[in-house]
C-alpha positions in Angstrom: 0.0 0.0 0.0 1.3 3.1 -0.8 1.8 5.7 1.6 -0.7 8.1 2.8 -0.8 11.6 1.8 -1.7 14.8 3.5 -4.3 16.8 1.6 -5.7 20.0 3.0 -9.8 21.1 3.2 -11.3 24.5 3.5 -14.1 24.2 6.0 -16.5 26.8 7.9 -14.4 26.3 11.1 -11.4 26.6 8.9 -8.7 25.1 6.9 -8.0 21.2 7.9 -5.3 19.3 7.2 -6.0 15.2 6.8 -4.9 12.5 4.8 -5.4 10.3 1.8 -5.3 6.8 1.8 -5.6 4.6 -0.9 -9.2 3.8 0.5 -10.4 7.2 1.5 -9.7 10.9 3.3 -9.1 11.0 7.3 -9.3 13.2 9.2 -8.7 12.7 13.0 -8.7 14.3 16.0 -11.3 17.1 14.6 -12.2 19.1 18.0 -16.1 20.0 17.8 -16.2 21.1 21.5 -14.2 22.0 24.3 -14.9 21.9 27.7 -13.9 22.5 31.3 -13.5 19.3 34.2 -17.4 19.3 35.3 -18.2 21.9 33.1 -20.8 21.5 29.8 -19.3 21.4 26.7 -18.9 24.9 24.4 -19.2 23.7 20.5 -16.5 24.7 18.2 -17.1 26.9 15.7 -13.7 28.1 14.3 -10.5 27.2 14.6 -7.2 29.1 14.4 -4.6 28.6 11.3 -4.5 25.1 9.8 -5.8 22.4 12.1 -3.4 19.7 11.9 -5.9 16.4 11.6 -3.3 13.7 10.7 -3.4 11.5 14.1 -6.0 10.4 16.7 -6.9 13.0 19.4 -6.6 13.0 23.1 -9.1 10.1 24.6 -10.5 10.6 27.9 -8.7 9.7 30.9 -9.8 6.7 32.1 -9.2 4.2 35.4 -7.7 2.0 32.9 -5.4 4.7 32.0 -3.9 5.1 35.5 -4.5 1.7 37.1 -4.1 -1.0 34.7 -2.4 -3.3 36.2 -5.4 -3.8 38.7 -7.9 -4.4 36.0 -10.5 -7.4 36.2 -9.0 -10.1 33.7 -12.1 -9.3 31.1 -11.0 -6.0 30.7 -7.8 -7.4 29.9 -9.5 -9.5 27.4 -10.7 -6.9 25.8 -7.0 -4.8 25.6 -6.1 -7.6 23.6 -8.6 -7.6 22.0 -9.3 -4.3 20.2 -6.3 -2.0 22.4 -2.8 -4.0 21.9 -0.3 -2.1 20.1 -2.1 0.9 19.6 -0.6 4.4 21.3 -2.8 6.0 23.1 -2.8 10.0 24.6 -5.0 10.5 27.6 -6.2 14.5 28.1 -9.4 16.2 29.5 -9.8 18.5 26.9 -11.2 15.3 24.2 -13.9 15.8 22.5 -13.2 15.0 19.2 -13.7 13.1 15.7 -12.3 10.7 14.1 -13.9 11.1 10.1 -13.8 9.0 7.0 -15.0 10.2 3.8 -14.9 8.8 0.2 -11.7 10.5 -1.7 -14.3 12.2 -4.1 -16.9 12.5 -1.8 -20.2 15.0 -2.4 -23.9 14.8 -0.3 -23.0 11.2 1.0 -24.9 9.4 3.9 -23.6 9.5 7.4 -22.9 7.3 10.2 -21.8 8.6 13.9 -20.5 6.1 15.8 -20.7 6.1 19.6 -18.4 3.4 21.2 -19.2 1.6 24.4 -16.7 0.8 27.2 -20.0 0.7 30.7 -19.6 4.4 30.5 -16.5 4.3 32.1 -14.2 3.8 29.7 -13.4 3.5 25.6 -12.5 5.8 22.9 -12.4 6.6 18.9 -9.9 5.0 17.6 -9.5 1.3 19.4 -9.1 -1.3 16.6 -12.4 -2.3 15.0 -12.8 1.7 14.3 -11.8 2.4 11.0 -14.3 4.0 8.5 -12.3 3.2 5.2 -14.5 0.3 4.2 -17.3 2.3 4.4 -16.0 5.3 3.2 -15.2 2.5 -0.5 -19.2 2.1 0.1 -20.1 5.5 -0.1 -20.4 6.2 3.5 -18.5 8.8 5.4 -18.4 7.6 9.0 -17.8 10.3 12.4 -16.5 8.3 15.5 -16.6 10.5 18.5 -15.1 10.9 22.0 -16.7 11.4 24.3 -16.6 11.7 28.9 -16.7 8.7 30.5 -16.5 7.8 34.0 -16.2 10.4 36.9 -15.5 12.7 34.5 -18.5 12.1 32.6 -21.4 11.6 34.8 -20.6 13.0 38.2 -23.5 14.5 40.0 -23.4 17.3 42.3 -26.2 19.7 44.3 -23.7 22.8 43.4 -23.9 21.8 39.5 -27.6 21.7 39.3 -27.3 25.4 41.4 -24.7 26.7 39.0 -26.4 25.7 35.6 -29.7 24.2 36.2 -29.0 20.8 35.2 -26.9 18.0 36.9 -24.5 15.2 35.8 -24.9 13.6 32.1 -21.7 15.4 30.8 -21.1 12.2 28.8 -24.2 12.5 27.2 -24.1 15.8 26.7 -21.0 15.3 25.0 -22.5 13.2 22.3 -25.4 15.8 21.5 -23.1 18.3 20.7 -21.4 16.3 18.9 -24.4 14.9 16.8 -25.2 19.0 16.8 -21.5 19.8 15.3 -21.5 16.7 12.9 -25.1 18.2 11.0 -23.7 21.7 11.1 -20.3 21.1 9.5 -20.5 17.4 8.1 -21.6 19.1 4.3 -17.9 20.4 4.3 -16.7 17.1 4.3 -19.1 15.7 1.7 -21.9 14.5 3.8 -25.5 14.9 3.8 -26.6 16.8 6.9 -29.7 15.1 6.0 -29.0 11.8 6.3 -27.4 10.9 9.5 -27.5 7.3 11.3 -26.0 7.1 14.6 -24.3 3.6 15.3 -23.7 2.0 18.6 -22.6 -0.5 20.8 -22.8 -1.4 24.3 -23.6 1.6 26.2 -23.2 3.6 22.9 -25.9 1.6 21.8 -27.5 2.1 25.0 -26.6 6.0 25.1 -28.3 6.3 22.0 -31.7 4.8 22.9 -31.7 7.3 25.7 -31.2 10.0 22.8 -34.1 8.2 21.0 -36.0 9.0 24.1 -36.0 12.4 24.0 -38.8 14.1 21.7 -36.9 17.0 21.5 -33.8 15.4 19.5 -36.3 14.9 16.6 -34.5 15.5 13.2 -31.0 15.5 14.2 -31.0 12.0 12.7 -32.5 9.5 10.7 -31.9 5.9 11.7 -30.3 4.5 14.6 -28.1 1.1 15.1 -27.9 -0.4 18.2 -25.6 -3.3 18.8 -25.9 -5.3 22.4 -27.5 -2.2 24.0 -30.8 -1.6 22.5 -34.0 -2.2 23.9 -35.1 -1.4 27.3 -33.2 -2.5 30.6 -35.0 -4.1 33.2 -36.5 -1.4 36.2 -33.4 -1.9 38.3 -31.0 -0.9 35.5 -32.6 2.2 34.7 -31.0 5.2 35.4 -31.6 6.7 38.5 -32.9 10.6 39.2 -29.7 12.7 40.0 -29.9 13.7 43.3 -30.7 9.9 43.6 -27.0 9.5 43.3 -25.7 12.8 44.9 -24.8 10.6 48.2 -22.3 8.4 46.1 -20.4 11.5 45.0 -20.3 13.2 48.1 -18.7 10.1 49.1 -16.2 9.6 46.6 -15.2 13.0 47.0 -14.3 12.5 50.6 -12.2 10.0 49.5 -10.8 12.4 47.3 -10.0 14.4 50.1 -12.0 17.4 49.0 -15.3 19.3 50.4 -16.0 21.0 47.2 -16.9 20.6 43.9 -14.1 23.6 42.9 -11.8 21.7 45.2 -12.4 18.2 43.0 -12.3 20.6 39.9 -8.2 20.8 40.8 -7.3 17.5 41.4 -4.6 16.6 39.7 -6.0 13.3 37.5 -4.2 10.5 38.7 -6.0 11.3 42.7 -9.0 11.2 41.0 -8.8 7.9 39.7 -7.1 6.9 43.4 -10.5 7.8 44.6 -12.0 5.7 42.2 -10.5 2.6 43.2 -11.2 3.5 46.6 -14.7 4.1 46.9 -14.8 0.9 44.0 -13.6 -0.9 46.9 -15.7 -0.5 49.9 -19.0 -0.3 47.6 -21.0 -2.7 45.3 -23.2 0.0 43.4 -20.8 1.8 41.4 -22.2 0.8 38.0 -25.8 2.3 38.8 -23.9 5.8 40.0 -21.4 6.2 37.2 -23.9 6.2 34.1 -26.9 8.5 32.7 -29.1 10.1 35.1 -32.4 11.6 34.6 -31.2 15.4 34.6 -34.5 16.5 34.0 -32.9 17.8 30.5 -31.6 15.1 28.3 -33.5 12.9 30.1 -36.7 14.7 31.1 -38.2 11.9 33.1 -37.4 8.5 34.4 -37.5 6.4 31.3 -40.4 4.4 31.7 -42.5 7.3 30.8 -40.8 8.2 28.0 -40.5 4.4 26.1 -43.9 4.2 25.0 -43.3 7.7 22.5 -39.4 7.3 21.4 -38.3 8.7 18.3 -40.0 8.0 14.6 -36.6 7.1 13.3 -35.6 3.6 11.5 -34.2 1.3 13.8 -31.5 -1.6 13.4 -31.2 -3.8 16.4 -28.7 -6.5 17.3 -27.1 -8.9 19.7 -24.5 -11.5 20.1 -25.1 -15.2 21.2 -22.4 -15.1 23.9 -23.3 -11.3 24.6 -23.2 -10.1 28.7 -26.6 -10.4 29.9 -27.2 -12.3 26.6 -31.1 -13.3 27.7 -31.7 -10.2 28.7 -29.8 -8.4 25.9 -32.1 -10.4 23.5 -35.0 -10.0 25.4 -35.3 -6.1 25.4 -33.9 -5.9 21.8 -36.9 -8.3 20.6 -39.3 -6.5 22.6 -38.2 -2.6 21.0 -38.1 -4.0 17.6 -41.6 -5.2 17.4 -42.5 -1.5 19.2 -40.8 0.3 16.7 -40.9 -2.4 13.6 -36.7 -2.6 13.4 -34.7 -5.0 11.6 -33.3 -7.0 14.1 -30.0 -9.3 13.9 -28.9 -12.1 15.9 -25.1 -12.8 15.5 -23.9 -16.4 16.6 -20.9 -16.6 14.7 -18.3 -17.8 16.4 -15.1 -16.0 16.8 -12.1 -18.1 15.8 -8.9 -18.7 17.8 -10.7 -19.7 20.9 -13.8 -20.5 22.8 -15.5 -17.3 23.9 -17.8 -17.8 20.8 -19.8 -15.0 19.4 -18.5 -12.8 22.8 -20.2 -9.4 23.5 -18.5 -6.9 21.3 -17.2 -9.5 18.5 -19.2 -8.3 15.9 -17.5 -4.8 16.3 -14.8 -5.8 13.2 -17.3 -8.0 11.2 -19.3 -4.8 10.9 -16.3 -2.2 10.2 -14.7 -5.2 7.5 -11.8 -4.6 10.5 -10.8 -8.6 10.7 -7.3 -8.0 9.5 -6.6 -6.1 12.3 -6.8 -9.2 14.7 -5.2 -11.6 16.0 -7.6 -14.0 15.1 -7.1 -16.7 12.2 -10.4 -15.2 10.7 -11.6 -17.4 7.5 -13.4 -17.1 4.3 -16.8 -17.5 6.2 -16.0 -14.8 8.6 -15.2 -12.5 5.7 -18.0 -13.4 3.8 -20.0 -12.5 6.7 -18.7 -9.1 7.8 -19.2 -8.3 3.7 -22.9 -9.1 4.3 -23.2 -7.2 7.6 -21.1 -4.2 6.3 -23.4 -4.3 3.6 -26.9 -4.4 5.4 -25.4 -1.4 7.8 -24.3 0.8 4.7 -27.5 0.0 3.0 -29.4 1.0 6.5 -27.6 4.0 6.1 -28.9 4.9 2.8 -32.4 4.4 2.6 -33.6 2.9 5.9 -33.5 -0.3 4.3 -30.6 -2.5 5.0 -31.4 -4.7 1.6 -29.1 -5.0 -1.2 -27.9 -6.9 -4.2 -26.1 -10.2 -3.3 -27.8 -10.1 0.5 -30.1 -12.5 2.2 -33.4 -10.7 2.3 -34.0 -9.2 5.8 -37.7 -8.2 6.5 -38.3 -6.0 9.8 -39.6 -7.4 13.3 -43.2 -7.2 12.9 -45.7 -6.2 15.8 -47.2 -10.2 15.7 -44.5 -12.2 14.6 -42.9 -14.1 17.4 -39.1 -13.4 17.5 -38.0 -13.1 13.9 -34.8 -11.7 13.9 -31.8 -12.2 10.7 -29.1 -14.7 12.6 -26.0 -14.9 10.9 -24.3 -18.2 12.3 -21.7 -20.5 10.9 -24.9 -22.0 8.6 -24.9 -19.3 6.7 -27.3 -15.5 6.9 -30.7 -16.6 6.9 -34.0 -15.8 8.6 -34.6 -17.5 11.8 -35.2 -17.1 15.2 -32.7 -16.6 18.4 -31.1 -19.4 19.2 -31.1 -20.1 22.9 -32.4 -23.5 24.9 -35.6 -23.9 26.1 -35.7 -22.4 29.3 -33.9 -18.9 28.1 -36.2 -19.2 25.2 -39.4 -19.0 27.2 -38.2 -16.2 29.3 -37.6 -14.2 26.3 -40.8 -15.2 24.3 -43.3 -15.3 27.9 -41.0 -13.6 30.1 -41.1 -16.7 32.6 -38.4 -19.2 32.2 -40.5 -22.4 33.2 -43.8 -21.6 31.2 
């Protein structure tokens, strides 16, 4: 491959400067906010000069960052995974976007991508996330950073006095984002008209939430959750704010501060020593570190706002081996026959070991990343990710993932049991998920020995 080349772009923010690839234009690290620790982001309208958009950005600093060597042995799984060998730069100020565009591109569809990492970790550019095999479909594709953890969705009485909203800076994050992307994405060849945002894990899951909020209507089009979508059982939903205020409070004792400007000068590696501490002497961290209901982005607890989301087309989908993978099923089935999605059931096997079809493997199927692995992926495997690439781009056209030399998929209807498009080992085909008998009943009559 010949190598790549730096081209320049004259945008409304200013000139950029990215590169060209044999498969497409990048252009990385493209701030579209900035904003201060616990503060809401400011959207970027210009920049200064030439913006220099020939490597990743800064990712958000992360436990993982600081205390690695103490993570649980998934998470280093997953470093092997999708992280190994890639260098990464950890700062606050990371809001940015990674974009791939066709080399000739004009008015082309749009995909955002929000990754997943339990909203306490991930970034842009980990391995599966490279746009250029869209980009030879016609697609440009956005992959944002975005706050995660403590820096993301703290809560705090003194935020909610200073700005009238509290906690969700994550979120947040991802609106403006979205925002930025339909204001400035014609510069790049896109169509501001067109957008699908694309998720996984609690991308996918941050994404529903966005789907939940009438007021987002007509920033975007479609929506593609992966292992996320759907509605999470009562005890998983996110909590009001001040529900979680006491958790904060604490952790910033263990901080060894009293105030919220206090925390607001810690220097970054304490604050992650405080994470580990109060992850140590508590077992709800998980249900304090994610979305709240703010009141804003989320107007009110989400059980009163599933029964009107969004009127967009909706792609759902789930792994056989996924976390949770009943449950993960379960609320996927149950949204797609509310909303009439396509729905997808992966069970194809990763190669190379015996986590199967493991929560997340369908990450490099979908991007046509498999050569980026470790894994001895096959012909089958790349025969698949070409028909799942292909449904996705397809999606992201028209609302309709079919296409010329695809299986036909045919949306969940309202009556249809649990018809979903499994692609397996056998082959893409119509079918149904694939669990035993017991999982089976739970999902279709929600009791496990009916």
């Amino acid at each position: 491959m010949r190598t790549p080349q730096e081209i320049t772009l004259d945008t409304s923010c200013g000139r950029i400067r990215g590169l060209e690839t044999e498969r497409c234009l990048q252009f990385l690290g493209v701030p579209y906010a900035h904003a201060g620790r616990f503060a809401y982001a400011e959207p970027v309208g210009h920049w200064d000069g030439e913006l220099d958009a020939t490597a990743n950005g800064f990712c958000c600093p992360q436990n993982r960052a600081v205390h690695e060597h103490l993570e649980h042995p998934t998470r280093r799984f997953y470093k092997n995974e999708f992280r190994e060998g890639i260098d990464f730069r950890y700062d606050e100020d990371c809001l940015n976007l990674n974009i791939y565009t066709p080399v000739q591109a004009q008015n082309c569809p749009v995909i955002i991508y929000i990754h997943g990492g339990g909203f306490d970790s991930g970034m842009n550019c980990e391995g599966p996330f490279d746009g250029s095999a869209f980009a030879e479909r016609g697609i440009i594709t956005v992959f944002l950073n975005y706050r995660v953890g403590v820096l993301g969705y703290l809560t705090h009485r003194e935020i909610r006095e200073r700005t009238g909203r509290d906690g969700n800076f994550g979120l947040d994050d991802q609106l403006t984002a979205i925002r930025w992307v339909r204001e400035h994405i014609a510069d790049f060849g896109g169509d501001a008209g067109n957008i699908t945002l694309m998720g996984q894990s609690a991308g996918a899951i941050s994404i529903q939430y966005l789907c939940l909020n009438r007021s987002n209507a007509g920033l975007f089009e479609r929506a593609v959750m992966l292992s996320g979508g759907g509605l999470f059982p009562g005890f998983a939903l996110p909590r009001r704010a001040e529900e979680t205020h006491a958790y904060w409070e604490q952790f910033m004792r263990l901080a060894g501060c009293s105030t919220l400007d206090e925390l607001r000068t810690v220097p970054t590696e304490k604050l992650f020593d405080a994470v580990e501490s109060i992850r140590a002497v508590r077992k709800d961290n998980l249900y304090n570190t994610m979305p709240v209901v703010d009141g804003l982005l989320l107007p009110r607890p989400v059980q009163e706002l599933a029964a009107d989301p969004l009127s967009v087309d909706y792609m759902l989908s789930c792994t056989s081996a996924d976390m949770f993978a009943p449950v993960l099923a379960h609320m996927a089935a149950r949204y797609a026959k509310q909303t009439n999605a396509y729905l997808c059931f992966f069970d194809l096997d990763a190669p190379g070991d015996r986590n199967g079809a493991f929560h997340s493997a369908d990450l490099r199927y979908a991007f046509e990343t498999l050569d980026g692995s470790w894994r001895p992926y096959g012909d089958r495997d790349r025969e698949a990710s070409r028909q799942l690439a292909g449904y996705i781009a397809g999606f992201a056209r028209t609302g309709d993932p079919n296409g010329k030399g695809l299986p036909l998929w045919e949306p969940a209807r309202k009556h249809a049991l649990r018809p979903a498009l499994c692609i397996s080992a056998g082959g893409t085909r119509m079918g149904r998920m694939n669990y035993p008998k017991l999982l089976f009943n739970y999902l279709t009559k929600g009791d496990p020995k009916a």
